[in-house]
C-alpha positions as CSV (number, residue, x, y, z in Angstrom):
1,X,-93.1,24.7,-116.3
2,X,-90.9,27.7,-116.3
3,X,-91.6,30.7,-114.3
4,X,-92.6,34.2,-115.6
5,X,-90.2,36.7,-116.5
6,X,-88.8,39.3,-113.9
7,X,-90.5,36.4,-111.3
8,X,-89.0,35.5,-108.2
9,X,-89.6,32.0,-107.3
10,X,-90.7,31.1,-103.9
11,X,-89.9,27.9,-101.7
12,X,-93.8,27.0,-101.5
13,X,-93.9,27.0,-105.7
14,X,-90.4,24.8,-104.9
15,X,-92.8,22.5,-102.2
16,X,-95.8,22.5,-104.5
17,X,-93.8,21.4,-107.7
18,X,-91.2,18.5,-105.5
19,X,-95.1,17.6,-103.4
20,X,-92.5,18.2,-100.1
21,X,-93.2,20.1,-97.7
22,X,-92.0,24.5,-97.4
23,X,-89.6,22.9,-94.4
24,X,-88.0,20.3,-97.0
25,X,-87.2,23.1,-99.1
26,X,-85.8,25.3,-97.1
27,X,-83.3,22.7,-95.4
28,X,-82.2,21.5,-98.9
29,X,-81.7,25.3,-100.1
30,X,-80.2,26.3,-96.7
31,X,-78.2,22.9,-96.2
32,X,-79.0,23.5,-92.8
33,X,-80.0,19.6,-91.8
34,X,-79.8,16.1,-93.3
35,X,-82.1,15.4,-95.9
36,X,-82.4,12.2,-98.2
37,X,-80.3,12.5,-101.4
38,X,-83.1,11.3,-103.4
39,X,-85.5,13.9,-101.7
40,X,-82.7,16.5,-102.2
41,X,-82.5,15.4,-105.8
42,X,-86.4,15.9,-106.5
43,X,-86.1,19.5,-104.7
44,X,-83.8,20.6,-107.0
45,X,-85.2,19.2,-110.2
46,X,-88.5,21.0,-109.5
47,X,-86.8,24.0,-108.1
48,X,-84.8,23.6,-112.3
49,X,-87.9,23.5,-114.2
50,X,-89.4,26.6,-112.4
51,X,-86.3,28.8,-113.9
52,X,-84.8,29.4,-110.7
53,X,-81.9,28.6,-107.7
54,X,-79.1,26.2,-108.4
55,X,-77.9,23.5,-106.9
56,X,-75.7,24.5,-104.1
57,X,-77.2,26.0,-101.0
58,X,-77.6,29.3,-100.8
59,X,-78.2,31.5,-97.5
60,X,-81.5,33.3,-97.0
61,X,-80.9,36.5,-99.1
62,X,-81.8,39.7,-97.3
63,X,-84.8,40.4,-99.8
64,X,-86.6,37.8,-97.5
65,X,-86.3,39.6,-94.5
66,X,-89.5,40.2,-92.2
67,X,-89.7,43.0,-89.6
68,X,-90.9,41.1,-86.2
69,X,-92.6,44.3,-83.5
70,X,-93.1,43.4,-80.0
71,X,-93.0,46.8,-77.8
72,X,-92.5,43.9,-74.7
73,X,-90.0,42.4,-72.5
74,X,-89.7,38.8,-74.4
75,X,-90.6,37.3,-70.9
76,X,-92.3,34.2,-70.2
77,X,-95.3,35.3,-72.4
78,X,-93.7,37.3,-75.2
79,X,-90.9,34.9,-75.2
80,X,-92.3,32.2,-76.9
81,X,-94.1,33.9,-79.2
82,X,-90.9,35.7,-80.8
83,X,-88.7,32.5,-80.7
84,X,-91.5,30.4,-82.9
85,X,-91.8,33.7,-85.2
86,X,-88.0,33.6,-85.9
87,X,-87.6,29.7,-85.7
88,X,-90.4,29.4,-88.2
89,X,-89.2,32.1,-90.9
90,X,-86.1,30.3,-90.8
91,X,-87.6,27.1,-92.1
92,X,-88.7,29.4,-94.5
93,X,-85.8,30.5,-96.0
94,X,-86.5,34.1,-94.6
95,X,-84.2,36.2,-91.9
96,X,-86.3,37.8,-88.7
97,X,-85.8,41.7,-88.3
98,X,-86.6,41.8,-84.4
99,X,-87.5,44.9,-82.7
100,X,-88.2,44.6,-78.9
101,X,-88.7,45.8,-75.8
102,X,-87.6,49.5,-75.1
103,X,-86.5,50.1,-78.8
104,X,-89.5,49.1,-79.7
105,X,-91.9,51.2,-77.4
106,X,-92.0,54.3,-79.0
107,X,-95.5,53.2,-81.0
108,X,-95.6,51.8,-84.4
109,X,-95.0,54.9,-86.2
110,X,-92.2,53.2,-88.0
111,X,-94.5,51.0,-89.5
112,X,-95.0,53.2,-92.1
113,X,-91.5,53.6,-93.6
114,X,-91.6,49.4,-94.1
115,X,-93.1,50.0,-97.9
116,X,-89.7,52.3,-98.6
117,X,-87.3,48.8,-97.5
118,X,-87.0,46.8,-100.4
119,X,-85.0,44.2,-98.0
120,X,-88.5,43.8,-96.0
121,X,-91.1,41.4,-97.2
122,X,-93.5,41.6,-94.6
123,X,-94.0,42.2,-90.7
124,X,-95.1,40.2,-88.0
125,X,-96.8,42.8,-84.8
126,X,-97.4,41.5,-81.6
127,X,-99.9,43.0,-79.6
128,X,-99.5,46.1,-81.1
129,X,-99.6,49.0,-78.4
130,X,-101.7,52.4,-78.5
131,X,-103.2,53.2,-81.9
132,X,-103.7,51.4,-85.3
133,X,-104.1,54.1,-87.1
134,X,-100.5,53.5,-88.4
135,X,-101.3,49.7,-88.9
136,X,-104.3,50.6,-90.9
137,X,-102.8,53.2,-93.4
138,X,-99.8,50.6,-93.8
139,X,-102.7,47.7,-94.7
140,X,-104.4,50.1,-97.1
141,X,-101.1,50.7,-98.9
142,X,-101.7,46.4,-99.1
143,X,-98.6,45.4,-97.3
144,X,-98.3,42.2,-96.3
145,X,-98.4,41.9,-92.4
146,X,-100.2,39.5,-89.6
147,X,-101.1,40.9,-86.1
148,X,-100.5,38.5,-83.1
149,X,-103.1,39.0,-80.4
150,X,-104.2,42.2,-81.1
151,X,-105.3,44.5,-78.5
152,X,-108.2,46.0,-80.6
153,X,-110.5,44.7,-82.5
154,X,-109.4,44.7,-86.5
155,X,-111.3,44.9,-89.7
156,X,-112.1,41.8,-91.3
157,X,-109.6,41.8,-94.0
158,X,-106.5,42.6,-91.6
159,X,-104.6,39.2,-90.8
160,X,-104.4,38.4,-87.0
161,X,-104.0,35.2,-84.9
162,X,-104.8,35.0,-81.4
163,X,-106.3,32.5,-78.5
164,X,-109.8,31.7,-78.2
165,X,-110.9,34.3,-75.3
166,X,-114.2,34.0,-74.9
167,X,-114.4,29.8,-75.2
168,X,-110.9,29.5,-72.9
169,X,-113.0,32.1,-69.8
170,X,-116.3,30.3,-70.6
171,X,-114.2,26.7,-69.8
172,X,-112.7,28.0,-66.7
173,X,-115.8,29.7,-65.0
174,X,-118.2,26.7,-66.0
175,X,-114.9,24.5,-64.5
176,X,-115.8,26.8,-61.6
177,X,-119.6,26.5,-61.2
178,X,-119.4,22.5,-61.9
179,X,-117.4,22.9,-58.6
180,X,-120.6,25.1,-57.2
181,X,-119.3,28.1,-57.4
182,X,-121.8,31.4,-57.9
183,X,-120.3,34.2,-56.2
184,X,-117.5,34.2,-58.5
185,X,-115.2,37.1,-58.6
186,X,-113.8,38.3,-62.0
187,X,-109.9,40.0,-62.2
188,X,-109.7,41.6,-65.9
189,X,-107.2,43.2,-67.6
190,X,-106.8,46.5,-69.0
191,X,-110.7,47.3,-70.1
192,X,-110.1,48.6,-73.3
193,X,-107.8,45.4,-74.4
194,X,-109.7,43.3,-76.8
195,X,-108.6,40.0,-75.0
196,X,-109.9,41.5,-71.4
197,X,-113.4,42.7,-73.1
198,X,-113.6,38.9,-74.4
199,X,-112.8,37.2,-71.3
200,X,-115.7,39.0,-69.4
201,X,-117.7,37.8,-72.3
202,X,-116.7,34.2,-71.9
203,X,-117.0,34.8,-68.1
204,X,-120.4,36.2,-68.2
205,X,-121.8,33.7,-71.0
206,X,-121.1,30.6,-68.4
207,X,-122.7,32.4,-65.6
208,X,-126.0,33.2,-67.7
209,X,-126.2,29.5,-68.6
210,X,-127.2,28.6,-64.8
211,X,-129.3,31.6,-64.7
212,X,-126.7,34.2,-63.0
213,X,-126.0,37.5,-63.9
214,X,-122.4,38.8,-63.2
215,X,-122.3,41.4,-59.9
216,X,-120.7,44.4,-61.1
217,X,-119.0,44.7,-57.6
218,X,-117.4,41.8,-58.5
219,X,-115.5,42.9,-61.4
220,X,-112.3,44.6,-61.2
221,X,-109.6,46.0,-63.7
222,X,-106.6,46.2,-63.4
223,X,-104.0,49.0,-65.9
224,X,-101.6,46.6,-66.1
225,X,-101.8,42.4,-65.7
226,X,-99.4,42.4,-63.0
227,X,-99.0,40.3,-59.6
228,X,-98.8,43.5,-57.6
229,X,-102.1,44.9,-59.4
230,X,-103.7,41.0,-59.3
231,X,-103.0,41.8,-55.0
232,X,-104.6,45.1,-55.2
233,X,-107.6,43.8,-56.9
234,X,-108.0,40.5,-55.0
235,X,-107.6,42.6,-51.7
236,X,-110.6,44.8,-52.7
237,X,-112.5,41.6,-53.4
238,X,-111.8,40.2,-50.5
239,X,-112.8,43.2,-48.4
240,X,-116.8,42.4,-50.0
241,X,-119.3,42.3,-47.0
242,X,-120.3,38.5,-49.4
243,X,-116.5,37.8,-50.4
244,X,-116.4,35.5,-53.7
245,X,-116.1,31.9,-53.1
246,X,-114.0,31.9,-56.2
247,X,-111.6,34.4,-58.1
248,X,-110.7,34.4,-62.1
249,X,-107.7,35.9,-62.8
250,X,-106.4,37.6,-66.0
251,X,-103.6,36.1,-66.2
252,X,-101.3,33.8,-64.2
253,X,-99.2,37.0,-62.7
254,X,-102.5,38.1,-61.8
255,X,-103.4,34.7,-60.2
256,X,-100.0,34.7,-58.2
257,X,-101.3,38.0,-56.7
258,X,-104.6,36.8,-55.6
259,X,-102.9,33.8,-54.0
260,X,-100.6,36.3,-52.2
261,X,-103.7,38.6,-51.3
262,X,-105.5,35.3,-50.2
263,X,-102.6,34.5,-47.5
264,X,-102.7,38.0,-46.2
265,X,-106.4,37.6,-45.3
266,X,-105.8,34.2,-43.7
267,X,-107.8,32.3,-46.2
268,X,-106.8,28.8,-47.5
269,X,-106.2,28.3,-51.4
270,X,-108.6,25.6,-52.4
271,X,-110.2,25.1,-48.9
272,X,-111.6,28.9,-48.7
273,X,-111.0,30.2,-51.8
274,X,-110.5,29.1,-55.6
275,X,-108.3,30.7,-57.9
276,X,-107.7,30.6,-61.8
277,X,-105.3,32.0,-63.8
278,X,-104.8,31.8,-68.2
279,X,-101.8,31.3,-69.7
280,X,-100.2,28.0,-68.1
281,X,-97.0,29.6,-68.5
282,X,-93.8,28.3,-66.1
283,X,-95.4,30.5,-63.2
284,X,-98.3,28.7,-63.0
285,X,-96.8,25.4,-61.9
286,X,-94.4,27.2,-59.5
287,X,-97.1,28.5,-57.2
288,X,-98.4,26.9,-54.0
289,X,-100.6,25.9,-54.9
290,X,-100.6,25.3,-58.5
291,X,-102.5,27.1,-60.8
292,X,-105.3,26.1,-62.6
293,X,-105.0,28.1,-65.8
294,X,-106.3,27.7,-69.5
295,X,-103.2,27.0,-71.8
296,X,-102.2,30.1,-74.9
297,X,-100.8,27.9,-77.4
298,X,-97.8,30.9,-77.3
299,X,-95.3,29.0,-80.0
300,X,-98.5,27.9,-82.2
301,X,-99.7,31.2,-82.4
302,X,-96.0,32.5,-83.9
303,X,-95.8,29.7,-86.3
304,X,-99.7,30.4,-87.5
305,X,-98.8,34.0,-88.0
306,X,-95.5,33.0,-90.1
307,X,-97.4,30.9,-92.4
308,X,-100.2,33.8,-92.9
309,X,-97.9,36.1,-94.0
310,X,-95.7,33.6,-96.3
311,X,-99.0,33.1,-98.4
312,X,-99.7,36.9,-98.5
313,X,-96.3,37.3,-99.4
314,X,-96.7,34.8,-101.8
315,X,-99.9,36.7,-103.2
316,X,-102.5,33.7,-102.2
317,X,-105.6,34.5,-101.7
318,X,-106.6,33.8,-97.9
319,X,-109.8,32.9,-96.5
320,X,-109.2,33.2,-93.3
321,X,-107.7,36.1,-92.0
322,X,-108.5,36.0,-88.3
323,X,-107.4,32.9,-86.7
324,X,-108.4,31.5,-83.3
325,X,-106.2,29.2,-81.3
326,X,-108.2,26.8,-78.5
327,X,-107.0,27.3,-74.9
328,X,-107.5,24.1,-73.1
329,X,-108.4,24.1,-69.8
330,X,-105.5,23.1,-67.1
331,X,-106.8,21.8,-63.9
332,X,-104.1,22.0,-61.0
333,X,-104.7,22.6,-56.9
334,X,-105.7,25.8,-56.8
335,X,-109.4,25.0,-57.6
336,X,-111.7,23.1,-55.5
337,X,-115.4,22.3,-54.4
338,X,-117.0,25.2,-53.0
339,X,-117.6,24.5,-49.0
């Protein structure tokens, strides 16, 4: 079945024609790894009766370009995240535009000259800072895009893929109080990020199942998931006339302070105090003592995004626009029975 005029033929119509996979495609397009001749063969057969791309590899065209915004440091968090974007557009057939760190820090006002780039299929924003005013007037123009762990909450029909927050704190508090835990003290991030707001949720939803309600005097904030700013808070925690028994952190930076905080006050980490973290990134198995931490699945969360915005790319219909992740729960040495 040829393909309509003026069309451009995509590597999924390639896949779905061949009944191979988008990552077959692209490698027999791209040459870029073995594939079996007779697999190669059936690739380009389908990819002849569609109307479109010979024979001979081909490098991914500028046309498929997509704009990749992280206003971060790609550190041991944004890091991954980036690297499975890019590594998964290239399977794709499609070149990564990355703008990060303090290039990218100005806002996302240059979100709205993407429409005016006709070498720019799409964009990929992670944790988008400030605003989204300009991420909402650049959706209403219907340009294709996928926010990764946004830090407000979006409208329904705005793609986004993020970690399950509220199920991932509800595992590590109820972890927590299976250990008999109550006073349990409660490290959040930024109060206006969406993923801080849902962590207190989760928090608070495993406390009311044995009855508890959480102590406001328990709850701290910090302006920025840091270890310094996870000390300040564990140090005014730990000051409490009734000092928790327990402490969940933010983040594993976070954690790292509290354990630091912990030592300055001569406690023991488990003995005299239990400490959780989120992310399982590297830090968290290079503290003493190891963290207990919920896992982000960091490089599943690019490669969900990339294949979002290939289908609304593409044009498919999507019933699913906002994706959640599952953060399984890490138990390490930093958690313990309560004494």
């Amino acid at each position: 079945m040829g393909r309509r005029p003026g069309s451009r033929i995509t590597i999924r119509a390639i896949a779905d024609e061949a009944g191979v996979s988008i990552a077959t495609v692209s490698r027999v397009i791209n040459g870029r790894a073995a594939v079996a001749p007779a697999t190669q063969e059936m690739v380009r057969q389908a990819a002849k009766r569609l109307g479109g791309l010979s024979g001979e590899p081909a490098a991914p065209s500028a046309e498929h370009a997509v704009y990749v915004h992280c206003p971060y440091m790609l550190t041991d968090y944004f890091g991954p995240i980036v690297t499975s974007v890019v590594e998964t557009l290239s399977l794709h057939g499609r070149r990564a535009i990355v703008q990060a760190g303090e290039i990218a820090q100005s806002g996302t006002s240059s979100l709205l000259a993407l429409p005016g780039q006709a070498d720019i299929a799409g964009a990929v924003l992670i944790l988008p800072p400030g605003s989204t005013e300009d991420l909402l007037s650049l959706h209403a123009q219907r340009y294709p895009l996928v926010v990764i762990d946004p830090r407000e909450e979006l409208p329904e029909d705005v793609a986004s893929v993020s970690a399950a927050h509220v199920a991932g704190a509800r595992r590590i508090t109820g972890h927590l109080i299976s250990l008999g835990h109550r006073r349990i003290g409660f490290i959040g991030g930024p109060d206006n990020w969406l993923a801080s707001r849902s962590r207190l949720i989760g928090h608070a939803s495993a406390l009311a199942e044995i009855g508890t309600l959480v102590e406001p005097a328990l709850v701290h904030h910090v302006v920025e998931p840091t270890t310094e700013h996870g000390y300040r808070a564990a140090l005014a925690l730990l000051d409490h006339e009734r000092r928790p028994t327990a402490i969940v952190a933010f983040n594993d930076k976070t954690a790292a302070g509290v354990l630091r905080a912990a030592r300055d006050k001569g406690l023991r980490i488990p003995e005299d105090l239990s400490v959780t973290g989120f992310d399982d990134s590297e830090l968290s198995q290079n503290t003493t003592p190891m963290l207990t931490t919920s896992r982000q699945p960091l490089e599943e969360m690019g490669r969900m995004a990339v294949s979002l915005l290939m289908r609304l790319v593409a044009g498919h219909a999507v019933d699913t626009l906002h994706v959640e992740l599952a953060t399984p729960l890490v138990i390490r040495e930093s958690t313990a029975q309560v004494r």
